[in-house]
C-alpha positions, 0 to 999 in steps of 0.5 A: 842087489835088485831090491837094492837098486829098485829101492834106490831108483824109488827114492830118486823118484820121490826126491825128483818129485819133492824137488819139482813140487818146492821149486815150482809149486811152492804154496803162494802167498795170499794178501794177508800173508803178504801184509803180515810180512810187510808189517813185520819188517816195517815196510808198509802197512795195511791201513795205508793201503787203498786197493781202489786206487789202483786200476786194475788191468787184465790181459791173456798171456799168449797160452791163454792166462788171464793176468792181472797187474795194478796200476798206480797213476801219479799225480803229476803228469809223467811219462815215466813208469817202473814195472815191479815184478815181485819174486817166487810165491809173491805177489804184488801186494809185497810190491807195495812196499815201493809204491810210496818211493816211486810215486814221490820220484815221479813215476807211474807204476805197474804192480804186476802179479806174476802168472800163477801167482796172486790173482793171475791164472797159471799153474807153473812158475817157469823162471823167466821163461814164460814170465818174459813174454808175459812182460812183452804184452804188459808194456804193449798195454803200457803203450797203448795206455801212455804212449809209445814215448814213455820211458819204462823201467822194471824193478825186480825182486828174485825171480822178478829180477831175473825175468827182468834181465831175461826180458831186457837181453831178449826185446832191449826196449827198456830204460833201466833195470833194478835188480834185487837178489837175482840169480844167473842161471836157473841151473847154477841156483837149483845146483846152489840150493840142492847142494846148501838147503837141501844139502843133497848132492846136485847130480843126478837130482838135476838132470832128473828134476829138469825133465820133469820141467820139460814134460810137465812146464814145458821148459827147461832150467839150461834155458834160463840164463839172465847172465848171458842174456844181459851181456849184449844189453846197452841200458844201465842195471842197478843190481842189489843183493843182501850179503847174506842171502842164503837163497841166492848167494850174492856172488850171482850178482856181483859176478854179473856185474862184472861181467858186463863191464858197463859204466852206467852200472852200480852195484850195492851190497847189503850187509846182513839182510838175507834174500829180499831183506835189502830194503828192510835193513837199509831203507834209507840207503837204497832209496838213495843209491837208487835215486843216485843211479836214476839221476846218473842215467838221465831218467 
């Protein structure tokens, strides 16, 4: 029985470990894997890219990270500029796929590498948490840089669409968010995946994973809560999902959505396209949803 329960206690160990490894220090993509992808779904192509005209920008996170964004200048003089946060083991070189889009609709643009990824310093995605303070510094410098009357919107994808959330329920001084496949809480999607990827059960594995969060990264998945974060935000939020999302379950979007109750709000769903499949499967749609939804909110 001792052997038994020392056994079992040694397999949680190893299953904590496993968790904490893949949903924090999950290998990152580097440029080329993030071309090979864009490429292979036809959304951007390598020799279109000409890295020197982006401007790039480093700033020091307030726990002393060096993180680097690439701002995009438009042609056209414009007060109008859209962060683009891309999602978990990304990098801003997948944010390239929108570049084109935004800089024919006017905007500048700030492709950001999100710390711990591309070529940013840090060791831990924290979710939201840390990655929201980190936004507060990249809007100052936006500031700084344009002046303080610019209008700001953030376009996120995954985790980048739930910082945004995040952000704009904590400092409100944003215009619009778009919101591509976040999820609700960090709680609800590790329960989601654990029980639907790793087809495990969620409890204790949870509990145990979260204070491994709390030890190591210094924060805990109970804090990250873009769905209540959002509900006393007065912007208006674009959410978008693929139907068939298996990493982060379209519901989280749509329930989102409906509890806001916001009347400048759209939602769009995505038949077939998995996680951050969206813009692949439809291009031409979303661009017009998100054209439609800029012009309804006067940006």
């Amino acid at each position: 029985m001792i052997i038994f329960f020392i056994f079992f206690l040694f397999l949680i160990y190893i299953l904590s470990n496993f968790a904490f490894e893949n949903i924090i220090l999950s290998p990152r993509k580097s440029k080329i894997d993030a071309f090979d992808l864009l490429e292979k779904r036809g959304l951007y192509s390598n020799y279109k890219f000409k890295e020197s005209a982006l401007e790039e920008i480093e700033i020091l996170s307030h726990d002393k990270f060096k993180l680097k964004s690439y701002f995009a200048k438009n042609d056209s003089y414009s007060d109008k500029v859209i962060l683009i946060i891309h999602g978990y083991t990304a990098n801003h070189y997948i944010s390239l796929q929108f570049i084109d889009f935004y800089l024919n609709n006017g905007f500048n643009i700030l492709l950001i590498d999100s710390r711990s990824h591309g070529n940013s310093e840090g060791k831990y995605a924290t979710y939201g948490i840390k990655e929201r303070e980190d936004i507060k510094l990249w809007i100052r410098t936006l500031k700084d840089k344009l002046g303080n009357n610019i209008k700001i919107g953030i376009h996120g994808q995954s985790m980048g669409a739930s910082t945004a959330l995040m952000y704009g329920g904590k400092y409100k001084d944003i215009d619009f968010i778009i919101a591509d496949c976040p999820y609700s809480s960090g709680k609800d999607i590790l329960k989601y995946q654990f029980k639907h990827i790793v087809k495990i059960t969620p409890y204790p594995l949870y509990q145990l994973v979260n204070v491994l969060f709390k030890i190591r990264c210094k924060f805990s998945m109970n804090s990250v809560n873009p769905s209540s974060d959002i509900l006393n935000l007065n912007i208006p939020i674009l959410f978008i999902h693929g139907k068939e999302d298996k990493i982060i379950p379209y519901y989280m979007s749509k329930n989102m959505y409906k509890l806001r109750n916001n009347k400048y709000d759209k939602i769009f769903i995505v038949d077939h396209a998995d996680h951050v499949e969206s813009y692949m499967y439809n291009k031409t749609q979303y661009e017009n949803i998100i054209i439609k939804f800029l012009n309804e909110v006067y940006i």
